[in-house]
C-alpha positions in Angstrom: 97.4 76.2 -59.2 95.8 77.5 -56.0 98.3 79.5 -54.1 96.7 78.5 -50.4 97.7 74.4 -51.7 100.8 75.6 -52.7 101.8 77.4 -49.5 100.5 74.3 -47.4 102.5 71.9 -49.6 105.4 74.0 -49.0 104.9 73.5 -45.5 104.8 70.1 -45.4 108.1 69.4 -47.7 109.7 72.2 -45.1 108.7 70.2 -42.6 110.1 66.8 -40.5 108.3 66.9 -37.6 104.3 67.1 -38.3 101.6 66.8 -35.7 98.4 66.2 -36.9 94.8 67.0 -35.2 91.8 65.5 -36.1 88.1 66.0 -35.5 84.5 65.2 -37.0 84.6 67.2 -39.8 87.6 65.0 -41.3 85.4 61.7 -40.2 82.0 63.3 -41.9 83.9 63.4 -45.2 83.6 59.4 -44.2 79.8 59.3 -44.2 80.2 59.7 -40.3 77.8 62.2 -39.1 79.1 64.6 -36.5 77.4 64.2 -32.9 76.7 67.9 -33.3 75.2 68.2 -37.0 71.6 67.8 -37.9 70.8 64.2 -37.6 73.6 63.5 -35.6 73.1 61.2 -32.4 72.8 64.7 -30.5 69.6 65.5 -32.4 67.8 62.6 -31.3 69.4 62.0 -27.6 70.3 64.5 -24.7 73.4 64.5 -23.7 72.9 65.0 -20.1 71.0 61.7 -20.2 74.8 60.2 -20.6 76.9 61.7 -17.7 79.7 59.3 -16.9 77.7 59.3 -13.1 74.5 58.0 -14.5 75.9 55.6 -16.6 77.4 53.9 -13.7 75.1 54.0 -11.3 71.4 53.6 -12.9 70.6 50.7 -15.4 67.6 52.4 -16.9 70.2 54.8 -17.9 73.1 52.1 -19.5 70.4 50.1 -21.6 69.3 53.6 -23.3 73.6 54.4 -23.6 73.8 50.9 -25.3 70.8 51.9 -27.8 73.3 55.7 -28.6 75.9 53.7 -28.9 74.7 50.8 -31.1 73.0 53.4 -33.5 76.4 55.0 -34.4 78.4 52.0 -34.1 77.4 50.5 -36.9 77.7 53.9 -39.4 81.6 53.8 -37.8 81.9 49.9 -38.8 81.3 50.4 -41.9 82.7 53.6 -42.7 86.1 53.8 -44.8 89.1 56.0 -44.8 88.4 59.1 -47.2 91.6 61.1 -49.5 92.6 62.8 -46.3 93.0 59.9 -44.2 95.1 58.1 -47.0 97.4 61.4 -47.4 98.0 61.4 -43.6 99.2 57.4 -43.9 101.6 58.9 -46.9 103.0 61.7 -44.6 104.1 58.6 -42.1 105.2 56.8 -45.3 107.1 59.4 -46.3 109.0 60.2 -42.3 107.1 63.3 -41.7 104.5 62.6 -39.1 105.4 63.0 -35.5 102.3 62.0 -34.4 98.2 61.6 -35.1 95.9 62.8 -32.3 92.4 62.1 -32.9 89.6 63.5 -31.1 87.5 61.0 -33.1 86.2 57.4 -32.2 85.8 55.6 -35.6 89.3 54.0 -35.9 89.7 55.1 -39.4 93.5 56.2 -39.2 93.9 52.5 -38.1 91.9 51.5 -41.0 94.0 53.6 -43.3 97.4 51.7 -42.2 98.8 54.2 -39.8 101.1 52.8 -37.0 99.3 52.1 -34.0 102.0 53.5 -32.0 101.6 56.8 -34.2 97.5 57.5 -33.1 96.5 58.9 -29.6 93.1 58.3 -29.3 92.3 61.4 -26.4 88.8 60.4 -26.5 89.2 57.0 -27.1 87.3 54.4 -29.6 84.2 52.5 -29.8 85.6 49.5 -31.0 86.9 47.6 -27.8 84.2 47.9 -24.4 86.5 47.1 -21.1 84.8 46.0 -17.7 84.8 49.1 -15.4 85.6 46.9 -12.6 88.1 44.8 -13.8 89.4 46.1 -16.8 88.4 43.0 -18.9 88.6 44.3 -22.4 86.3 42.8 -24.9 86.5 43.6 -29.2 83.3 45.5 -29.7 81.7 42.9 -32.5 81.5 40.7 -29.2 79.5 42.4 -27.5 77.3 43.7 -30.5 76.6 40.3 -31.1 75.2 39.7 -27.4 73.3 43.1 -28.3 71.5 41.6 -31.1 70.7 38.0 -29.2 68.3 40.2 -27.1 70.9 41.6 -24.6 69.8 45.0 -23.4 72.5 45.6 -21.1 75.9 43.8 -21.2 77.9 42.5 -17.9 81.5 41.5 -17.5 81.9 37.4 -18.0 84.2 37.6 -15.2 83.6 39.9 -12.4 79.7 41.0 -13.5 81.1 44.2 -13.8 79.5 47.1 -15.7 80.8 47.3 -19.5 81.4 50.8 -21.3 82.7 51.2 -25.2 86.7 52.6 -24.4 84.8 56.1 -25.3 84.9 59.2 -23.0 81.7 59.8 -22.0 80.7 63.5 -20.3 81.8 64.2 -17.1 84.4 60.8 -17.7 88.0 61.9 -16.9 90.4 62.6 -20.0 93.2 59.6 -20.1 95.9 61.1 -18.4 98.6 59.7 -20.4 97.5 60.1 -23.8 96.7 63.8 -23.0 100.6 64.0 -22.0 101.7 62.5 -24.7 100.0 64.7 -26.6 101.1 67.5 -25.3 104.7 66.7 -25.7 104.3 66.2 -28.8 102.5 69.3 -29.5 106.2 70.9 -27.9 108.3 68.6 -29.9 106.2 69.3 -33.6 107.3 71.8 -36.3 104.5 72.2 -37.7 100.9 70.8 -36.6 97.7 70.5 -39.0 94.6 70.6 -37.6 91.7 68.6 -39.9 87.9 69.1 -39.2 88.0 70.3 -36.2 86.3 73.3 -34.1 88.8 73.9 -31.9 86.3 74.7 -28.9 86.6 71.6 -26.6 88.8 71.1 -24.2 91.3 69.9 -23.3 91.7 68.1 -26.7 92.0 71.7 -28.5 94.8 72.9 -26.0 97.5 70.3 -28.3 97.1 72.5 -31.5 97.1 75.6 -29.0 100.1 74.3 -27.2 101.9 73.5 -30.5 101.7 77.3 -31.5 102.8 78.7 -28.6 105.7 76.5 -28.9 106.8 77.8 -31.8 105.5 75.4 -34.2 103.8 76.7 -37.3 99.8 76.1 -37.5 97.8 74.9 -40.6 93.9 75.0 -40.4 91.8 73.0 -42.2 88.1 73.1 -41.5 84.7 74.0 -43.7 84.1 76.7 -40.2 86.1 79.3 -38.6 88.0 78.3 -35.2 89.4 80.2 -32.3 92.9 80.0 -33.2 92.6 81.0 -36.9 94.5 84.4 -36.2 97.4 82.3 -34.8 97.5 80.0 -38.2 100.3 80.3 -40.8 97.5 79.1 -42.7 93.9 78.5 -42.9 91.6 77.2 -45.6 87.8 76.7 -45.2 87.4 74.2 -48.0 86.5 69.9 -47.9 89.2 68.5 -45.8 90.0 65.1 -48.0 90.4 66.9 -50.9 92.5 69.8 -49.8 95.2 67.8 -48.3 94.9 65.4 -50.6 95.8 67.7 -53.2 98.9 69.2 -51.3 100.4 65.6 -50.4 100.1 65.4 -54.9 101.8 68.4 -54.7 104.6 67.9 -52.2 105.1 64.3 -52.7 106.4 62.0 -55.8 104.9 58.3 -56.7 105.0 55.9 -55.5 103.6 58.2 -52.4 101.1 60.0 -54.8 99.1 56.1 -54.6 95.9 55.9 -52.8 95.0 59.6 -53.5 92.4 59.5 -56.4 90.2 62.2 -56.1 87.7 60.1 -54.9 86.1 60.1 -51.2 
C-alpha cells in the first residue's frame, strides 16, 4: 500500500466539504494537449496575436483566432473523461464535493456526469460561442459547421455582431461571478484538491491559495512542483487519473468503486 494514497484517502473519508481545482495536466491525461507543452497550440501560434483587443477590433486577426480555435476544438470534442474525472463524479455521488472549479475549457466534468450546478468554469468553455454584441449564444457544433461550409469568420444571425467561443481570451476580463463563487467556496471547503495544475496564473490559482489560508487542508496533485507545495498537507508528483483514482478505491465502497478501472 503506498502511504502518500493512504494519507490522501484518509483525507477525503475525513472530509465533507471538498473543493476541487483543476487544470491541464488533469485534461492531458485526456489526450488534450496543454496550450503550454510541446505541440501544444502555443507552439505553433503567438499568443499576443490573440489579445482580447485585437480580436475585437481587426478581422485579419478573428479569422486566424477561428483557425486556433478550430485546431483544438476538435481534439476537446472528442476527448473522454479519464479515472480522475470519473473519481471526482464519485466524490459528488458519494456527498463530498462542495464544488468543481476548472480552469479548463474541454467540458469533460460535464461529460463525466457532474452536476452542472457543481462546475465553475473561471475560464469558461469552447463549446457554446455568444454574440459580443448581443449576447446570442450559439452550441459550438453550429458554428463549426458554418466553419467547414467555407466560413472564415462567423457573424451573429441577429445583430451581425462579432462571435467569440465563451473562452477567456488574454487581456479578456475574468467573469466576475464565477470568480466569487469560487472564492467562497474556497472559504466554505475543508479540504481542497488541486489536479494538474501549476498553480502560477492568476487569479484562478488564488481559490486553492484562499482555501488554505482559510483553514482548509491542501492536497496537491500534479507530475511538477507548484508554488504552494510548502502549504500542502500533501503533495504527490505522480499521473493524476491514477492517483486519485486509486484513493477514491481506497476510501470508497461499490457500488462507488464503478467507473474506476485502471484504465485512462
Amino acid at each position: 500500500m503506498d502511504p502518500l494514497i493512504a494519507k490522501g484517502a484518509d483525507m477525503i473519508q475525513k472530509s465533507e466539504k471538498i473543493l476541487v481545482f483543476s487544470g491541464a495536466g488533469l485534461s492531458t491525461e485526456s489526450g488534450i494537449p496543454d496550450f503550454r507543452s510541446p505541440g501544444g497550440v502555443w507552439s505553433r501560434y503567438d499568443p499576443s496575436d490573440f489579445l482580447f483587443e485585437k480580436i475585437i477590433s481587426d478581422e485579419n486577426t478573428r479569422e486566424k483566432y477561428w483557425q486556433m480555435s478550430t485546431e483544438f476544438y476538435h481534439t476537446m470534442k472528442d476527448a473522454v473523461p479519464n479515472r480522475a474525472h470519473r473519481a471526482i463524479k464519485i466524490l459528488e455521488d458519494i456527498g463530498k464535493l462542495l464544488s468543481i472549479v476548472t480552469q479548463n475549457i474541454d467540458w469533460l466534468h460535464h461529460k463525466s456526469g457532474n452536476s452542472p450546478d457543481k462546475i465553475i468554469e473561471i475560464h469558461g468553455t469552447a463549446f457554446t460561442v455568444s454574440c459580443l454584441s448581443c449576447g446570442k449564444k450559439y452550441d459550438r457544433d453550429e458554428i463549426q459547421q458554418r466553419i467547414q461550409s467555407g466560413v472564415k469568420v462567423p457573424y451573429c444571425d441577429d445583430c451581425s455582431g462579432i462571435l467569440k467561443p465563451d473562452t477567456i481570451s488574454f487581456g479578456q476580463a475574468m467573469p466576475e461571478e464565477k470568480m466569487a463563487t469560487a472564492i467562497m467556496h474556497a472559504r466554505e471547503c475543508d479540504l481542497c484538491i488541486v489536479l494538474g495544475s501549476s498553480l502560477v496564473v492568476y487569479p484562478a490559482a488564488s481559490v486553492p491559495l484562499i482555501a488554505a489560508q482559510s483553514g482548509a487542508k491542501l492536497m496537491i496533485i500534479n507530475r511538477d512542483e507548484t508554488p504552494l507545495d510548502s502549504m500542502a498537507s500533501l503533495v504527490i508528483q505522480k499521473s493524476v487519473s491514477h492517483v486519485l483514482g486509486d484513493m477514491l478505491e481506497m476510501s470508497t465502497t461499490p457500488p462507488y468503486r464503478t467507473g474506476l478501472e485502471k484504465r485512462k
